[in-house]
C-alpha positions in Angstrom: -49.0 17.7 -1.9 -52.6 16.7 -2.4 -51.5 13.4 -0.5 -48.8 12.2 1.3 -46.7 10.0 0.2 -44.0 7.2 1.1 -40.8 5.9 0.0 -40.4 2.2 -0.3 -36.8 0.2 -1.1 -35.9 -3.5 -1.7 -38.1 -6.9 -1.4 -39.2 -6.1 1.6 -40.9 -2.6 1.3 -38.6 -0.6 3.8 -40.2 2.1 4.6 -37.1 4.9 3.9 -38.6 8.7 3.6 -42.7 10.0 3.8 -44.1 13.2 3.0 -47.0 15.2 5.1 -49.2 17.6 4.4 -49.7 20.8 5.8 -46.5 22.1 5.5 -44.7 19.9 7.9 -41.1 18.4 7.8 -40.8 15.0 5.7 -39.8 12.0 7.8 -36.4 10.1 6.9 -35.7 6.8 8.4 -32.2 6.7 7.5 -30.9 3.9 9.8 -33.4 1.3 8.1 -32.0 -1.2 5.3 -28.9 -1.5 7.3 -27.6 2.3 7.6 -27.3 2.2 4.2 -29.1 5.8 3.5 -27.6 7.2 7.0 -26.8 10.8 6.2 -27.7 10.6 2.0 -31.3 11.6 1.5 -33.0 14.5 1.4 -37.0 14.5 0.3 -38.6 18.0 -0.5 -42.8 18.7 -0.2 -43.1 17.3 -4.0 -42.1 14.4 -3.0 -38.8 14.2 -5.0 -36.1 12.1 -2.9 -32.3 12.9 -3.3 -29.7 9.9 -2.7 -26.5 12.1 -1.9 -22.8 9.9 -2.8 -25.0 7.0 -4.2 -23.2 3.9 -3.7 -23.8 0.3 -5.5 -25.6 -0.9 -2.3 -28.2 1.6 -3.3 -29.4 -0.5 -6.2 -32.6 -2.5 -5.9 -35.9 -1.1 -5.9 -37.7 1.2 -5.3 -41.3 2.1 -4.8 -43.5 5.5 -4.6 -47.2 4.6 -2.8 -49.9 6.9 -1.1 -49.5 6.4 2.5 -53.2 6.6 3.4 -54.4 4.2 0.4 -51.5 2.4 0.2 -52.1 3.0 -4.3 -48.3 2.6 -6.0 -48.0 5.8 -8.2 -44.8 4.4 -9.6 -42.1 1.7 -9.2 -38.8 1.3 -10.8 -35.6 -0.7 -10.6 -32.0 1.1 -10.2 -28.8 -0.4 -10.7 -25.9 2.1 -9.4 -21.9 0.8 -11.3 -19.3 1.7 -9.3 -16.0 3.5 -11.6 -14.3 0.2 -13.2 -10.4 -0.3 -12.1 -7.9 -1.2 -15.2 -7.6 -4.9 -14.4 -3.7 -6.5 -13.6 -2.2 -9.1 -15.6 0.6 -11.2 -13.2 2.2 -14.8 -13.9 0.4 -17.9 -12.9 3.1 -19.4 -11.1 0.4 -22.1 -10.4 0.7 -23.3 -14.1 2.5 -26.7 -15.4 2.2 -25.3 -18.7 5.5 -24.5 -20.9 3.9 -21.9 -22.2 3.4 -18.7 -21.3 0.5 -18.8 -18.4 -1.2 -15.5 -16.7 -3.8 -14.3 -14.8 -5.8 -11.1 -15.2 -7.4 -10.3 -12.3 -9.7 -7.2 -10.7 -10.5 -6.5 -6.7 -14.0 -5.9 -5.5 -16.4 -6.0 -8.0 -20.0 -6.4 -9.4 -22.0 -6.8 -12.3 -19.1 -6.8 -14.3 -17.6 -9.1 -17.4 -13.6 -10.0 -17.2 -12.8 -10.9 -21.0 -9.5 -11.7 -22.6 -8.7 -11.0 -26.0 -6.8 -11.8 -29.2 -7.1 -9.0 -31.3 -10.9 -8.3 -31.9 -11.7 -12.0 -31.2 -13.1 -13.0 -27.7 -11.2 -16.0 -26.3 -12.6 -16.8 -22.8 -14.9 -14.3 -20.6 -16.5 -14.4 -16.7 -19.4 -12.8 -15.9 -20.5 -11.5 -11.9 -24.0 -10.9 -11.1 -23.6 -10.5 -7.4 -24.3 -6.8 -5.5 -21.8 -7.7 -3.4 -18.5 -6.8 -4.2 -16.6 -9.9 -5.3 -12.3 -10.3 -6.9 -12.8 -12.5 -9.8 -9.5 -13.5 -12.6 -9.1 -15.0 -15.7 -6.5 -17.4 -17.0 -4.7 -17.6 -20.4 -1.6 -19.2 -22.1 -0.3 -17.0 -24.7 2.2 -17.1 -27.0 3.0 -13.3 -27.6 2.3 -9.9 -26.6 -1.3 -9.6 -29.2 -3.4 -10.2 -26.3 -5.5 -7.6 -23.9 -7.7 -8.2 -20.7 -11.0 -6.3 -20.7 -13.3 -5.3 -18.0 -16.7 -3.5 -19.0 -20.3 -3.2 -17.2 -23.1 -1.9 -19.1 -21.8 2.0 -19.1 -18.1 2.0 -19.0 -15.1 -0.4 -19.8 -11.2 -0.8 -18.9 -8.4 -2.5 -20.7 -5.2 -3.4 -20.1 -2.4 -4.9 -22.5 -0.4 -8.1 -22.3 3.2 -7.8 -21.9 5.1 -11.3 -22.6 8.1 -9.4 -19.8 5.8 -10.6 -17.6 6.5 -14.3 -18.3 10.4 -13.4 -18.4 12.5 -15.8 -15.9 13.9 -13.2 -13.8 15.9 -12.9 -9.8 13.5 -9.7 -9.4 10.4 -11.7 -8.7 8.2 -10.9 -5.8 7.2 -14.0 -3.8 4.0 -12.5 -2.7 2.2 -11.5 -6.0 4.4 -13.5 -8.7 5.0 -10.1 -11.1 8.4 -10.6 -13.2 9.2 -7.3 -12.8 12.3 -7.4 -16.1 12.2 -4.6 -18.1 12.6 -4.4 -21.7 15.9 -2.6 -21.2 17.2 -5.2 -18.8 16.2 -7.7 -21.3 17.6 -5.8 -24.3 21.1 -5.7 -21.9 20.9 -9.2 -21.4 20.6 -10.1 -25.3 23.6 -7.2 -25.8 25.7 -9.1 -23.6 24.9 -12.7 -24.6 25.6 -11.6 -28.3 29.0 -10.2 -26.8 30.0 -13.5 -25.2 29.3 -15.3 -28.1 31.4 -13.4 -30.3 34.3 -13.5 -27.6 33.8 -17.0 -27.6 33.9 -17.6 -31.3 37.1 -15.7 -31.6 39.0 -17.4 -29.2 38.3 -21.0 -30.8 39.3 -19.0 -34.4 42.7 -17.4 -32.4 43.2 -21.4 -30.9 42.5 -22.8 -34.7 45.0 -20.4 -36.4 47.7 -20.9 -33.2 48.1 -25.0 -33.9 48.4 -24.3 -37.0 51.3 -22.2 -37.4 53.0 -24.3 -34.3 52.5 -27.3 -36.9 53.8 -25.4 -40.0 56.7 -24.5 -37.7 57.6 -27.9 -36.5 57.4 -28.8 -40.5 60.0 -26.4 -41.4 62.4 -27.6 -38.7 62.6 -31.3 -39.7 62.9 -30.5 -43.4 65.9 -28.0 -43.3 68.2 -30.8 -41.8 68.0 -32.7 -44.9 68.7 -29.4 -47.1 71.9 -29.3 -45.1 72.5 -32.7 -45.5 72.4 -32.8 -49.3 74.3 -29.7 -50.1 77.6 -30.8 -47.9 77.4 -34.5 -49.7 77.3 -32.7 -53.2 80.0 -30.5 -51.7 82.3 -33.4 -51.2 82.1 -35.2 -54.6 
């Protein structure tokens, strides 16, 4: 290179990779901005820098400057997203509510929107702005299962369905995370056999109903047929 050249990063203008001339080895200083670039850059004699497994404590930014005239040939912001997890939707055992209440919730996190749902219309949303990563959730009282839970930065998004089971009153509850782990088949099972008793029941009150009555027909018949016997040996006498 006609001149050499130096690699700037953040506010401060950390000085993070140079260039010489005359053939020699670039310099790295790897262990500056906290050890963030320790091992991950490589500069050739163009002056082109390689970030090797970029992480989202790389973004900031970043300047390219003579190192003699200290002249900025360029500078530019980058902003690195890390891959977006499908966000979890859990009971809010915290909620008075009658209703159905949950929380959608993601772990470790930035520059990312956590939205909920109702079809296509946007109910309630949360925004992070922060480099650092952050767990951020949402709350919501539903009534069925036409809601969804949507995490999205500016590249990439996740989403993940309500299912009202989650709400279910069930033993198999876990204390530590409140997820009402009932199945649709358990819960199918549970209607099955409800519908069962019912019947069960309902046919024992009909079996009770028709048993009293035929006791009382019987006792009816037995008072009346004294009389019949009566009457035929008086006309039997005249």
């Amino acid at each position: 290179m006609e001149n050499e050249i130096s690699w700037k990063f953040g506010p401060k203008d950390i000085t993070i990779a140079e260039t010489e001339k005359k053939g020699k080895f670039p310099r790295l200083y790897e262990d500056r901005a906290d050890g963030r670039f320790r091992d991950r850059l490589k500069l050739d004699q163009t002056g082109s820098l390689t970030i090797n497994n970029i992480r989202t404590d790389h973004s900031g930014l970043y300047k390219i400057i003579t190192t003699k005239s200290e002249t900025q040939l360029n500078i530019f912001n980058i902003t690195v997203y890390a891959r977006l997890s499908v966000p979890v939707i859990t009971r809010d055992s915290s909620s008075s509510s009658s209703n159905c209440s949950v929380l959608c919730s993601v772990k470790n996190v930035s520059h990312v929107s956590l939205s909920w749902y109702k079809g296509k219309s946007l109910l309630s949303s949360i925004s992070v702005s922060e480099h650092s990563n952050i767990n951020i959730s949402l709350h919501l009282e539903c009534l069925d299962d036409s809601y969804t839970c949507v995490i999205n930065n500016h590249i990439s998004n996740q989403t993940q369905h309500l299912n009202t089971d989650v709400c279910h009153k069930c033993s198999d509850v876990s204390e530590e995370d409140h997820i009402c782990k009932c199945t649709f088949t358990e819960a199918a099972i549970r209607l099955v056999v409800s519908a069962l008793v019912g019947v069960a029941a309902v046919a024992v009150v009909v079996y009770d109903v028709r048993s009293r009555r035929d006791e009382q027909k019987k006792r009816s018949d037995q008072k009346i047929r004294p009389d019949i016997e009566l009457n035929t040996l008086d006309s039997a006498g005249s």
